[in-house]
KOLVOLO-103247 format. One record per residue (C-alpha): residue number from 1; x, y, z; residue in one letter. Coordinates in steps of 0.001 Angstrom, whole numbers, padded with zeros to 6 digits, m for minus. Last residue first. Example, Ala and Ser with C-alpha at 12.3 -4.5 7.8 and 13.67 -1.06 7.14 Angstrom:
# KOLVOLO-103247
{2 {013670 m001060 007140} 'S'}
{1 {012300 m004500 007800} 'A'}
//
This chain:
# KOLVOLO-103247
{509 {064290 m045015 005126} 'X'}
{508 {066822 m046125 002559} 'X'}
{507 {067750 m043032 m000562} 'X'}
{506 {065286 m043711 m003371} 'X'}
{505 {067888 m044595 m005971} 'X'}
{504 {070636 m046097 m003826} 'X'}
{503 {073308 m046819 m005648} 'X'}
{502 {074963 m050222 m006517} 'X'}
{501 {073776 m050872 m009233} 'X'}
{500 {070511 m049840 m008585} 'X'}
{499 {068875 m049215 m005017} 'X'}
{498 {065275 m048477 m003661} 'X'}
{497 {064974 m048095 m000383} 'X'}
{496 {061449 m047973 002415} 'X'}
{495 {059278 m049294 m000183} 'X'}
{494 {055827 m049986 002406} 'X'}
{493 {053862 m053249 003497} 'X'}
{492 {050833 m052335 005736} 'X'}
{491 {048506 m053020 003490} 'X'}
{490 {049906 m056099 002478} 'X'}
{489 {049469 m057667 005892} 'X'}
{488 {052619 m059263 006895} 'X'}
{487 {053656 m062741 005451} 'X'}
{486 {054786 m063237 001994} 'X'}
{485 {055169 m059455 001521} 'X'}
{484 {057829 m059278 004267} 'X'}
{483 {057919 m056285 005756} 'X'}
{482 {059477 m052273 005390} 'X'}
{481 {060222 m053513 002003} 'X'}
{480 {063599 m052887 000290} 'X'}
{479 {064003 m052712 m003641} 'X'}
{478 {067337 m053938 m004803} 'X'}
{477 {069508 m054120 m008371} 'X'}
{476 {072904 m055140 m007217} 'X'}
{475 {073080 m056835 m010769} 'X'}
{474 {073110 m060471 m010991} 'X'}
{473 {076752 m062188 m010514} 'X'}
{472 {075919 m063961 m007309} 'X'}
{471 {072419 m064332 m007126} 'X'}
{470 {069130 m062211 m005497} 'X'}
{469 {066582 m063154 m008804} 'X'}
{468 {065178 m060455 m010824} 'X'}
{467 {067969 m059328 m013434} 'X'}
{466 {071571 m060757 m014939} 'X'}
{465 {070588 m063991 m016354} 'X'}
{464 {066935 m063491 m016992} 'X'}
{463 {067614 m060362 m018971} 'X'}
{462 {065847 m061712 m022160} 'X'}
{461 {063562 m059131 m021950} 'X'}
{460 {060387 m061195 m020944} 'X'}
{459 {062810 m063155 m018800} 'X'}
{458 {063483 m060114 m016792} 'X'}
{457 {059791 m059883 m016579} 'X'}
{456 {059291 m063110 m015238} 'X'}
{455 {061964 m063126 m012647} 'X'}
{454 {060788 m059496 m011283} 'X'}
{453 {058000 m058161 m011510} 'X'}
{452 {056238 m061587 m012858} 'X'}
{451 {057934 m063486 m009964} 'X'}
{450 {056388 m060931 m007168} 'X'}
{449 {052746 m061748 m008718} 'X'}
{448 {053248 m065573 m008467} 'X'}
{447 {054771 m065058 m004752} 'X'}
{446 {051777 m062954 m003627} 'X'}
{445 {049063 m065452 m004297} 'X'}
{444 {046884 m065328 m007679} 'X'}
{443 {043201 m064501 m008205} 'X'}
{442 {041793 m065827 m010830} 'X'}
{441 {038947 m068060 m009457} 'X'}
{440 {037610 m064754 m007871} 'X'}
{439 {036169 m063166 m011290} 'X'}
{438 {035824 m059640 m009878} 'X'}
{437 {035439 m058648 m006003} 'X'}
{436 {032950 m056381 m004921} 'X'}
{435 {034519 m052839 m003997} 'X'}
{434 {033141 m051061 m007072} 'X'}
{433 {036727 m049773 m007755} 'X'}
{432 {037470 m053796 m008288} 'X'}
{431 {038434 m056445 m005972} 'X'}
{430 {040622 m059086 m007240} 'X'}
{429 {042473 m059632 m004063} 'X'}
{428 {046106 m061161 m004803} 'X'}
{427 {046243 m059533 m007767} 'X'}
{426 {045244 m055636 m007006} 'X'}
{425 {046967 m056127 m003653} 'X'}
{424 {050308 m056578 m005850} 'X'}
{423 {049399 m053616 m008206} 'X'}
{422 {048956 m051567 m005081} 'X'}
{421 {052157 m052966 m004174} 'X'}
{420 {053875 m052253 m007649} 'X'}
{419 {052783 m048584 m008060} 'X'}
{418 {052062 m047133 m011379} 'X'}
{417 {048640 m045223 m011874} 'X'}
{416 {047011 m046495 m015109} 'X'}
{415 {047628 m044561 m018619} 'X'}
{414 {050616 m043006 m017403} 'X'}
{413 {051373 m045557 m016951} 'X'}
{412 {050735 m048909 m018220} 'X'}
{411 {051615 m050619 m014339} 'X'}
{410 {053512 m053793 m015153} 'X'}
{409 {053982 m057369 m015007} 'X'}
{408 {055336 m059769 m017110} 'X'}
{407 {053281 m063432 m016858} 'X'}
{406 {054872 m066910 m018814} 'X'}
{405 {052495 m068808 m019548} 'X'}
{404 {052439 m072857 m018460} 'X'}
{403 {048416 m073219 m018810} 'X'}
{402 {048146 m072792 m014941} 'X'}
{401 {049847 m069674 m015585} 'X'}
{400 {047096 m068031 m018207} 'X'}
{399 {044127 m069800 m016025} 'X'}
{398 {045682 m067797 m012657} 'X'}
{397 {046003 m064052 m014817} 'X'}
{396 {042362 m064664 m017027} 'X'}
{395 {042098 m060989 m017081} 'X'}
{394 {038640 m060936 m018542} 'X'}
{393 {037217 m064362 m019894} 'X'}
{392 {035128 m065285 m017139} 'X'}
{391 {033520 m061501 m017497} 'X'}
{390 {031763 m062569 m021329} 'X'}
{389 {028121 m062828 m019829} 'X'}
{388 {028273 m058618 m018721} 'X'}
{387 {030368 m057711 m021230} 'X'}
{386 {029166 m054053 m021362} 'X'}
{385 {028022 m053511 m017296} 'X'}
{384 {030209 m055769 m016219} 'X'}
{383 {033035 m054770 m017641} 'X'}
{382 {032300 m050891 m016607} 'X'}
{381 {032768 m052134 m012677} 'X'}
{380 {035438 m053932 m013470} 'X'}
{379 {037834 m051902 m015778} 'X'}
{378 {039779 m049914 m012997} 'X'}
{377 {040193 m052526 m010890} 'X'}
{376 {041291 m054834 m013515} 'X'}
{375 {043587 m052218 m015081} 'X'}
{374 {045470 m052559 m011593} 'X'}
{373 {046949 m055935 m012459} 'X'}
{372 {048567 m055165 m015888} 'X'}
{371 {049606 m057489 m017806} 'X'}
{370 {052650 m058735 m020564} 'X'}
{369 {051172 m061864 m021792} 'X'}
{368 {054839 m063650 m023347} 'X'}
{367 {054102 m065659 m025825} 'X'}
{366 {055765 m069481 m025850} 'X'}
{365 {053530 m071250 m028335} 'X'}
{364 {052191 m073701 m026000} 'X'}
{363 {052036 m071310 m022904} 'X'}
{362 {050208 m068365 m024920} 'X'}
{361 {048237 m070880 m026456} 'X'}
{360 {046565 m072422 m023564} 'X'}
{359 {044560 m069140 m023242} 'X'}
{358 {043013 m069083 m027108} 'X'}
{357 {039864 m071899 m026346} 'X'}
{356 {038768 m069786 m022939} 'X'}
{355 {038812 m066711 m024970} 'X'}
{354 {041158 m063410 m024125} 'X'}
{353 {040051 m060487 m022693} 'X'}
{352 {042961 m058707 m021058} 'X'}
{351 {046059 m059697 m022612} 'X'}
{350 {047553 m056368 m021733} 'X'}
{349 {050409 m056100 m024003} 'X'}
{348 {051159 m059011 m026017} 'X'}
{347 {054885 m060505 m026306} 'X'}
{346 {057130 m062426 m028828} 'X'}
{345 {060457 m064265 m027420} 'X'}
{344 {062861 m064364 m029965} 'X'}
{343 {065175 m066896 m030708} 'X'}
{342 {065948 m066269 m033900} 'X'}
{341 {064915 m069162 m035309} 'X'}
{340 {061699 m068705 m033033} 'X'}
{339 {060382 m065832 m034632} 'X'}
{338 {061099 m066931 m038272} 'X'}
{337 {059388 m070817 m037174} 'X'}
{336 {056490 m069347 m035317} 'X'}
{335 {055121 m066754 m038096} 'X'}
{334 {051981 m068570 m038837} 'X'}
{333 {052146 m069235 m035074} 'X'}
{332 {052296 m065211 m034012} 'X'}
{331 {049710 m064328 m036681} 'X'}
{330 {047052 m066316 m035083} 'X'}
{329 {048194 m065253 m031847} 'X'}
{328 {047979 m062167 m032812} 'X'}
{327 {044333 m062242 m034139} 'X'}
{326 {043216 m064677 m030844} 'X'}
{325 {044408 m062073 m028784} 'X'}
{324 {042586 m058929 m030703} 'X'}
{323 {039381 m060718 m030658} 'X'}
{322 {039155 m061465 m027124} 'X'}
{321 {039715 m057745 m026501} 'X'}
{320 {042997 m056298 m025187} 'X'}
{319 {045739 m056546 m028009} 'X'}
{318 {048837 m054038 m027912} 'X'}
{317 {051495 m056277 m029766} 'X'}
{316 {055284 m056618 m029027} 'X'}
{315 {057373 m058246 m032139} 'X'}
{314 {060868 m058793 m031225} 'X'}
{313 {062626 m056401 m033878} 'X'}
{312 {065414 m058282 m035671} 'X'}
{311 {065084 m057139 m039052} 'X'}
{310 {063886 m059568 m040854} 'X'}
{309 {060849 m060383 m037231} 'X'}
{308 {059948 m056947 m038147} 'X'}
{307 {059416 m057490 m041695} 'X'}
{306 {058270 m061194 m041041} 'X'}
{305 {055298 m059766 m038717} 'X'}
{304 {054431 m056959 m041136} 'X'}
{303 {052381 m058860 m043588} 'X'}
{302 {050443 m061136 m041682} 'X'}
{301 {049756 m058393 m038801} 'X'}
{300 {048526 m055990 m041442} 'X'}
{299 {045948 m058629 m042680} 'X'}
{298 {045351 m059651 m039292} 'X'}
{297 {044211 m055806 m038285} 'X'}
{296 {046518 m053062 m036933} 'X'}
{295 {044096 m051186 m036098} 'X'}
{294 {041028 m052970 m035267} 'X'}
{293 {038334 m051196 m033529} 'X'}
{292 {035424 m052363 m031108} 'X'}
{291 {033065 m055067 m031651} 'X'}
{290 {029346 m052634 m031890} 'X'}
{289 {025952 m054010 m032297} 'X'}
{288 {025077 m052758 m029103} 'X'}
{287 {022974 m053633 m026436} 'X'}
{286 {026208 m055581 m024393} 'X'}
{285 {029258 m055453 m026616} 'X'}
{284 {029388 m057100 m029582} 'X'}
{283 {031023 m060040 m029979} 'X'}
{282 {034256 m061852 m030757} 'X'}
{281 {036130 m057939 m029242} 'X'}
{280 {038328 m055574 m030511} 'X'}
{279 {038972 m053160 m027679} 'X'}
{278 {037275 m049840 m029274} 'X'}
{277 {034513 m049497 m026327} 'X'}
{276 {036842 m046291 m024842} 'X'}
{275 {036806 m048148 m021400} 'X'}
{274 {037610 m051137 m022986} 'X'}
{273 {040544 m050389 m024959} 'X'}
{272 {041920 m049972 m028808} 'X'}
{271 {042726 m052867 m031492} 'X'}
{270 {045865 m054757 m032955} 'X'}
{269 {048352 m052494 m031778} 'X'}
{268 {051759 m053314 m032469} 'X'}
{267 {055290 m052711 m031060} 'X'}
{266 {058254 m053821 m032610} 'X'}
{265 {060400 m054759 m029422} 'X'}
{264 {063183 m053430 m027150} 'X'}
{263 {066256 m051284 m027908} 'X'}
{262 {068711 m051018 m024658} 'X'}
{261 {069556 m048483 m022294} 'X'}
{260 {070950 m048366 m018696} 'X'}
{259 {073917 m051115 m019352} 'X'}
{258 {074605 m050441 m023093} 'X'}
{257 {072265 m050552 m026718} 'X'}
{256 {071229 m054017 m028697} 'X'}
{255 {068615 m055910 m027657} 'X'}
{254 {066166 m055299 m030101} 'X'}
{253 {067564 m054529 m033382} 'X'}
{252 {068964 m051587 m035648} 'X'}
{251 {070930 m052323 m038343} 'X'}
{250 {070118 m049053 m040212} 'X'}
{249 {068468 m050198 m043204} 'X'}
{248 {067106 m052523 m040660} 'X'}
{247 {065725 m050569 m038460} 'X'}
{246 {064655 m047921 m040990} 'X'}
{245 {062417 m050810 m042311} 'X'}
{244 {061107 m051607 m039326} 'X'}
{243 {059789 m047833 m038571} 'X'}
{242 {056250 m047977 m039088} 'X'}
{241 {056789 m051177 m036601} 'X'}
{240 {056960 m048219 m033635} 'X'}
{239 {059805 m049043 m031170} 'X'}
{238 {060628 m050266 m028222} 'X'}
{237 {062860 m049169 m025311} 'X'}
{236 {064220 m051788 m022545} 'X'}
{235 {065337 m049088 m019861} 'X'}
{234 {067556 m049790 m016584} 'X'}
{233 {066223 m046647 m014001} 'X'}
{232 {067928 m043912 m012189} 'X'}
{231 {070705 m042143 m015228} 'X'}
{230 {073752 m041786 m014117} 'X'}
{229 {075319 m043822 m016528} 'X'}
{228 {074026 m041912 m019571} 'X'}
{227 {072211 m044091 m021785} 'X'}
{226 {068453 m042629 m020327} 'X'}
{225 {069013 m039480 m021400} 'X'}
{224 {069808 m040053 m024996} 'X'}
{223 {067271 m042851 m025324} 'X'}
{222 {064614 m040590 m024040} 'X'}
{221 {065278 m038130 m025829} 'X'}
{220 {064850 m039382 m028939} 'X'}
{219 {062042 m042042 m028065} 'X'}
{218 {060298 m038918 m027339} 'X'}
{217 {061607 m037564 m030825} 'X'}
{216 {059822 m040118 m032479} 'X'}
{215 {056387 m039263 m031014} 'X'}
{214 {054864 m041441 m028302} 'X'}
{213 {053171 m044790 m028089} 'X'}
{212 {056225 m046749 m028558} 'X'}
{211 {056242 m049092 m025294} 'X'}
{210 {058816 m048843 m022669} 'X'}
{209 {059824 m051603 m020508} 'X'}
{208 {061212 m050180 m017331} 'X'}
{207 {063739 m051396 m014750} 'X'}
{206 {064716 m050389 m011036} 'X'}
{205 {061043 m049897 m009775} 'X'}
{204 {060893 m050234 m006188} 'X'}
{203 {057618 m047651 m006136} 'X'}
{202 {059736 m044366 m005152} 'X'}
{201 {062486 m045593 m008003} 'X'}
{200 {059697 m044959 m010406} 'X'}
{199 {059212 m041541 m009233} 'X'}
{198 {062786 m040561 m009153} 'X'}
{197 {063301 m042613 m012858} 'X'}
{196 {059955 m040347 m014297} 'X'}
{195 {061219 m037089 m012409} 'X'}
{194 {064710 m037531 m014650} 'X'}
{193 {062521 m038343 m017538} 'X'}
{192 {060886 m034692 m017175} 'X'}
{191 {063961 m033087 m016686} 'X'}
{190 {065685 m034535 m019745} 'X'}
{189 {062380 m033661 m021964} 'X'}
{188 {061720 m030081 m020426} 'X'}
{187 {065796 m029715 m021472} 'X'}
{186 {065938 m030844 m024790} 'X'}
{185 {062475 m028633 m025041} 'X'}
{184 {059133 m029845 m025348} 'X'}
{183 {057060 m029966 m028502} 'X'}
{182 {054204 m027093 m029939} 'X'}
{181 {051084 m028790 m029338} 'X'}
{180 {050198 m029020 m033224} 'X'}
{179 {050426 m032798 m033653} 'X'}
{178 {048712 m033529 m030678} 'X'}
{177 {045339 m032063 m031949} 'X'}
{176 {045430 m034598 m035430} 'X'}
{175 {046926 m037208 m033346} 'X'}
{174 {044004 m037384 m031001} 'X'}
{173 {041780 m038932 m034179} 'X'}
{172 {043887 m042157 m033801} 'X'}
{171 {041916 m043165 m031013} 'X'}
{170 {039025 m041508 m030563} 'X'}
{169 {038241 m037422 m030696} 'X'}
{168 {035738 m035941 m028556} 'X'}
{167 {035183 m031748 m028984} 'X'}
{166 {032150 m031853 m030415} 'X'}
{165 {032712 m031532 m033950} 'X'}
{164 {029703 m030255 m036124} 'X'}
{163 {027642 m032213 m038170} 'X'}
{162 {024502 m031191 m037585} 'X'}
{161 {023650 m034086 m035754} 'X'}
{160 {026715 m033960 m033372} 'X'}
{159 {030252 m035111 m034395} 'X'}
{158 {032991 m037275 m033330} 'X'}
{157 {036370 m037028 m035149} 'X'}
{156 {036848 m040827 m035118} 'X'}
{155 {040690 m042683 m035557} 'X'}
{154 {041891 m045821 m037443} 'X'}
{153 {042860 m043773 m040672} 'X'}
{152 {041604 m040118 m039842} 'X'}
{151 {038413 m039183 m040394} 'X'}
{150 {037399 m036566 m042557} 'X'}
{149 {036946 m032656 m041868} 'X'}
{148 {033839 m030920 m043053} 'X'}
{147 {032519 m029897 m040052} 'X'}
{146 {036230 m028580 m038892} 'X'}
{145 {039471 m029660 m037239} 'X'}
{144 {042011 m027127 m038459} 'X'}
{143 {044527 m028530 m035922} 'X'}
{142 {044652 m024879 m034225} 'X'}
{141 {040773 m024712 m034437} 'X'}
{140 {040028 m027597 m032503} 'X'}
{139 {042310 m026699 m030153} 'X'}
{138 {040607 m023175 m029758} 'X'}
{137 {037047 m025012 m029588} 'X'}
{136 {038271 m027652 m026450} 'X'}
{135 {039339 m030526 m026640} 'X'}
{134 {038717 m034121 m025349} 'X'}
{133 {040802 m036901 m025997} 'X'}
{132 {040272 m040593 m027069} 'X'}
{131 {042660 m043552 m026165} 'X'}
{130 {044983 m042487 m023558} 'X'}
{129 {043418 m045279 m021187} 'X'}
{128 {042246 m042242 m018728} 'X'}
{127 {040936 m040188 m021679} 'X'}
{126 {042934 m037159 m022922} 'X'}
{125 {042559 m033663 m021923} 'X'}
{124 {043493 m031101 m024841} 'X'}
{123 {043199 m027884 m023922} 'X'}
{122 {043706 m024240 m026296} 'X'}
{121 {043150 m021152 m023915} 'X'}
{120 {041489 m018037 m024575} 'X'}
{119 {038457 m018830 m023885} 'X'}
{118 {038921 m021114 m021819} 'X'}
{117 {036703 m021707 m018195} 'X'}
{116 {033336 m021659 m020525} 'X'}
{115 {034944 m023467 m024039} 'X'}
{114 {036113 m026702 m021765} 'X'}
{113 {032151 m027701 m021155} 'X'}
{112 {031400 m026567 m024716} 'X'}
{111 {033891 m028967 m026039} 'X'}
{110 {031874 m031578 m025436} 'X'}
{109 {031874 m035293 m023269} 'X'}
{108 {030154 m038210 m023303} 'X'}
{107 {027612 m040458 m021939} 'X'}
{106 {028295 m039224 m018139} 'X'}
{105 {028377 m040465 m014576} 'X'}
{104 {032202 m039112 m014286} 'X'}
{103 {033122 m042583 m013221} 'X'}
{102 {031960 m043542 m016622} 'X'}
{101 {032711 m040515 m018819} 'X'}
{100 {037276 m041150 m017675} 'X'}
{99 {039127 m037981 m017566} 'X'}
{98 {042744 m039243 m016715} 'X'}
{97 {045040 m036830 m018586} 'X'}
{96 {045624 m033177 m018888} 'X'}
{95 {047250 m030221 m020975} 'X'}
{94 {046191 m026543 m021321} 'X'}
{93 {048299 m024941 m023834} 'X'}
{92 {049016 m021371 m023179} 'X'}
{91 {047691 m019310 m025416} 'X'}
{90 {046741 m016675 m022706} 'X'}
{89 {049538 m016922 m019996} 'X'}
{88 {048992 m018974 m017167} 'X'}
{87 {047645 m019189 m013919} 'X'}
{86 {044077 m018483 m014589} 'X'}
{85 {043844 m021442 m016928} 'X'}
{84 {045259 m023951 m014301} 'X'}
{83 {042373 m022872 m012098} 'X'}
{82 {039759 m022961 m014710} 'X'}
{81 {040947 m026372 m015558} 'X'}
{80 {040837 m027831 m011812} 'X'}
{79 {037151 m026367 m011731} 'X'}
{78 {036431 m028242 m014919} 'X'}
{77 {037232 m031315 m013747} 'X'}
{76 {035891 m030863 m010012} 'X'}
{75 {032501 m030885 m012139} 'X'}
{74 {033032 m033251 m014351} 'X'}
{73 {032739 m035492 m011668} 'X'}
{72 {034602 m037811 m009537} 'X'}
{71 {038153 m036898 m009918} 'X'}
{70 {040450 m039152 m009266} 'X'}
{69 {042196 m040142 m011962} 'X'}
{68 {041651 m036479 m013245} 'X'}
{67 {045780 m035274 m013571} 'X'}
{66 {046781 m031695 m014548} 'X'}
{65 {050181 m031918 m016322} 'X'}
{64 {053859 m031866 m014388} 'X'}
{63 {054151 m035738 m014078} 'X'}
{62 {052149 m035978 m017157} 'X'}
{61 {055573 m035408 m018790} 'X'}
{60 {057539 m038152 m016648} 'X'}
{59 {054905 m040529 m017686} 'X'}
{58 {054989 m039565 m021555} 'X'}
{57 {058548 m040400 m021645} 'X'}
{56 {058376 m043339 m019874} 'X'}
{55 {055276 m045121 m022054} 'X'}
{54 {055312 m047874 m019399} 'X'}
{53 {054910 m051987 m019685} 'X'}
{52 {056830 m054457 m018106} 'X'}
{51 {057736 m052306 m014655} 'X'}
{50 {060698 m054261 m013609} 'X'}
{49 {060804 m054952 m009375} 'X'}
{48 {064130 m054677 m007513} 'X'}
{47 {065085 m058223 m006716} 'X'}
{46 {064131 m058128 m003079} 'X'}
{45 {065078 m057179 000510} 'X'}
{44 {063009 m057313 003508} 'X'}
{43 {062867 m055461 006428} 'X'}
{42 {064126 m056870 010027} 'X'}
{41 {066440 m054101 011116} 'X'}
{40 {067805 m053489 007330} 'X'}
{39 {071652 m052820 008646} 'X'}
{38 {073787 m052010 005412} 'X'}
{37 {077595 m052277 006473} 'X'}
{36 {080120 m050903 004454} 'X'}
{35 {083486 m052805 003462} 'X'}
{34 {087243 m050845 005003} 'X'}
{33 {089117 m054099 003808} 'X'}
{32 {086906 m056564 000955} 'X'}
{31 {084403 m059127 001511} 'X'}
{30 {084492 m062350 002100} 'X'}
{29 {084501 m063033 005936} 'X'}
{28 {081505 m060614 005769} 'X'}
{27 {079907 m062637 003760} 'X'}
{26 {080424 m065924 005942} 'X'}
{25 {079737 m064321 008712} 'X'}
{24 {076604 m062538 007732} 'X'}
{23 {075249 m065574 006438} 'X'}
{22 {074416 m066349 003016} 'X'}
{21 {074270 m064778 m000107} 'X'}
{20 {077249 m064214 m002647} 'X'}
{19 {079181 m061273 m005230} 'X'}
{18 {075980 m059455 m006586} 'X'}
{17 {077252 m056720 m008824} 'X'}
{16 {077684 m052934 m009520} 'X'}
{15 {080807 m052197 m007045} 'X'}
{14 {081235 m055688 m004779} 'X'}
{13 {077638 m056594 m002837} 'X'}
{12 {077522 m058831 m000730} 'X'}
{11 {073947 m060168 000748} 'X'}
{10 {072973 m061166 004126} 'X'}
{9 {070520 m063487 005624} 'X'}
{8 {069187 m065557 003245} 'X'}
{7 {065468 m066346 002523} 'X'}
{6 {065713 m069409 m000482} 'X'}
{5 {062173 m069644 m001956} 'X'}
{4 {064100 m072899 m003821} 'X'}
{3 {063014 m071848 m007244} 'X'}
{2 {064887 m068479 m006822} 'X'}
{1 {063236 m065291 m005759} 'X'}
//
């Protein structure tokens, strides 16, 4: 992965580092007494990929939840519930993710659906982008969601005619429900990050950006479990910007932390996401008068920017719709000269939508767009159904590089499924679940997509001179390939080994 698409033969590796790469020979010439021998027979080894943008905590939990990505109906929905609810205790919580109305065929959702297979059973099921949930009457009751309760800042309770809750909550809404699911142990938590790094390490994955979507205490644990040595994946960890001020009181600021774990970003989010209609968009979507949600609006952004920026907190902003991109980038050059005094390298999540007029801007003002290929699959067929004469601005990956951006790449999971070659094919082939192919001029080729897993992203995180290139004095962090990816039929292309510093993390096939 360096500029000159050098292909060496061999690779030595002292301890935790990189030593050279060249010729067997000559490496073998170098290296120490009693050294090992690593045979690939004709696979390929790379940087091992980064995944720029995962809630890891939350992944490793959902590991062990019920999953609907992909289920069709409601139907096979409610079945899997009814099973899961026969299996345990009464009062157990039911917990799920994935559900998504669209590929379901449906308008919405209601708790009545949930209230036939649970009676005795509180569920909470949230959306496949994480941004609404659906619950059922017990859950309801446990948060003390009733007729006469009020929104939440940022957040719906949905309702029918007479007032009623239906069992749909959006965005911020979920929190009321989440805050009553009684929390995981020390241990649950430890476990369920150790599953996270063994399924990450299964994809090539040998460094995570994690965004603050999750409960304090995730963070936590998380950060506990993911300093100690052993631990299977390198982890860049941000933060909520509630929490700036404790930052600084405390001297906390990104970057800082040891070899497995380090604090990452402030992270924002300036609106919601498509599939939930609350990405914040320039116009309405299609037969609607609707633009989505702003959270953290420009007004907000204005004002916390220089708090975070104070106290040393890279700011990281959720911003899908075309609106949401041009308000942080607005906010991101009023603030250019704090930001860039310190040398900071500002990011936004997803990028998806973003106007034709507001895409050279990422390059000139030196954002990072931290994307996600396999959202565009995902999001295709229901983009052109409710931005149906907007779709040249959606995922604009080959426009945002040709305008000098700089492209991390990542899965969002558990929110999307992770997996870096699916994410590759997703790139390279722009074909969404409807199997016709979406906005074709921005496709990209495999190399471009392999530099923002690897190069790219470690430059995202400042890591660019110990991650993502093959280089003596990088870290022996490997993924190997059962082909080359710049030649053999993606497809066909398989992670047979996965190895960090030194150790192989998915044990070579």
């Amino acid at each position: 992965m360096d500029d000159a698409g050098s292909q060496p033969d061999a690779l030595l590796v002292r301890g935790d580092k990189i030593v050279a790469c060249g010729s067997v020979e000559t490496l073998k010439a170098q290296a120490a007494p009693g050294f090992e021998t690593v045979d690939l027979a004709g696979r390929s080894l790379l940087p091992g990929f980064h995944d720029s943008h995962v809630h890891l905590t939350l992944h490793g939990l959902e590991l062990s939840r019920l999953n609907f990505t992909e289920t069709k109906t409601l139907e096979q929905a409610i079945t899997m519930i009814a099973e899961q609810a026969s299996n345990q205790p009464a009062g157990t919580w039911i917990l799920g993710a994935g559900f998504s109305v669209v590929r379901w065929g449906r308008r919405t959702l209601h708790k009545a659906d949930l209230d036939s297979v649970t009676p005795n059973h509180p569920v909470m099921i949230l959306s496949q982008d994480h941004h609404s949930s659906w619950v059922n009457s017990r859950a309801l009751k446990a948060a003390n969601i009733t007729a006469s309760s009020s929104n939440p800042p940022q957040g719906t309770i949905v309702k029918d005619a007479d007032g009623n809750p239906t069992g749909m909550l959006l965005e911020q809404a979920s929190n009321l429900v989440a805050e009553v699911i009684p929390e995981p142990t020390p241990q649950a938590f430890a476990d369920a990050l150790h599953a996270a790094a063994t399924d990450f390490a299964g994809y090539g994955v040998t460094t995570v950006h994690s965004m603050a979507y999750e409960p304090a205490n995730y963070w936590r644990n998380m950060a506990k479990v993911a300093s100690r040595a052993d631990y299977g994946l390198r982890v860049w960890g941000c933060i909520p910007h509630k929490n700036a001020e404790d930052a600084l009181a405390l001297g906390v600021a990104t970057g800082q932390g040891g070899d497995r774990f380090c604090v990452g970003g402030a992270k924002f989010f300036a609106d919601g996401a498509l599939g939930s209609l609350t990405a914040w968009m320039l116009d309405p979507y299609a037969d609607t008068d609707d633009t989505g949600v702003q959270i953290d609006d420009a007004e907000t952004l204005a004002e916390r920017f220089p708090i975070v920026i104070a106290a040393g907190l890279t700011p990281v902003t959720h911003a899908i719709g075309d609106a949401a991109n041009r308000t942080v980038l607005d906010a991101l050059e009023h603030t250019r000269e704090l930001w860039q005094a310190k040398n900071m390298r500002p990011r936004i999540e997803h990028a998806q939508h973003i106007h034709p007029d507001d895409v050279p801007r990422f390059g000139k003002l030196g954002v990072i767009a931290s994307v996600q290929p396999f959202h565009m699959v995902v999001d295709a067929p229901n983009a052109r159904e409710i931005i149906p004469k907007r779709l040249e601005r959606a995922y604009p990956f080959a426009s945002l590089l040709a305008h000098g951006a700089t492209l991390a790449m990542g899965s969002d999971t558990p929110v999307a499924i992770p997996g870096v070659l699916k994410a590759i094919r997703a790139a390279v082939n722009r074909i969404g679940a409807d199997g016709k192919v979406f906005q074709e001029q921005e496709k990209l080729t495999v190399k471009q997509v392999l530099h923002g897993y690897t190069r790219a992203a470690a430059y995202a995180i400042h890591a660019e001179h110990r991650s993502g290139q093959l280089a003596a004095g990088f870290d022996a962090d490997f993924v190997v390939l059962s082909d080359n990816p710049l030649t053999a039929d993606l497809d066909a292309v398989t992670v047979s080994g996965t190895m960090l510093a030194g150790q192989w993390t998915k044990v070579l096939e």
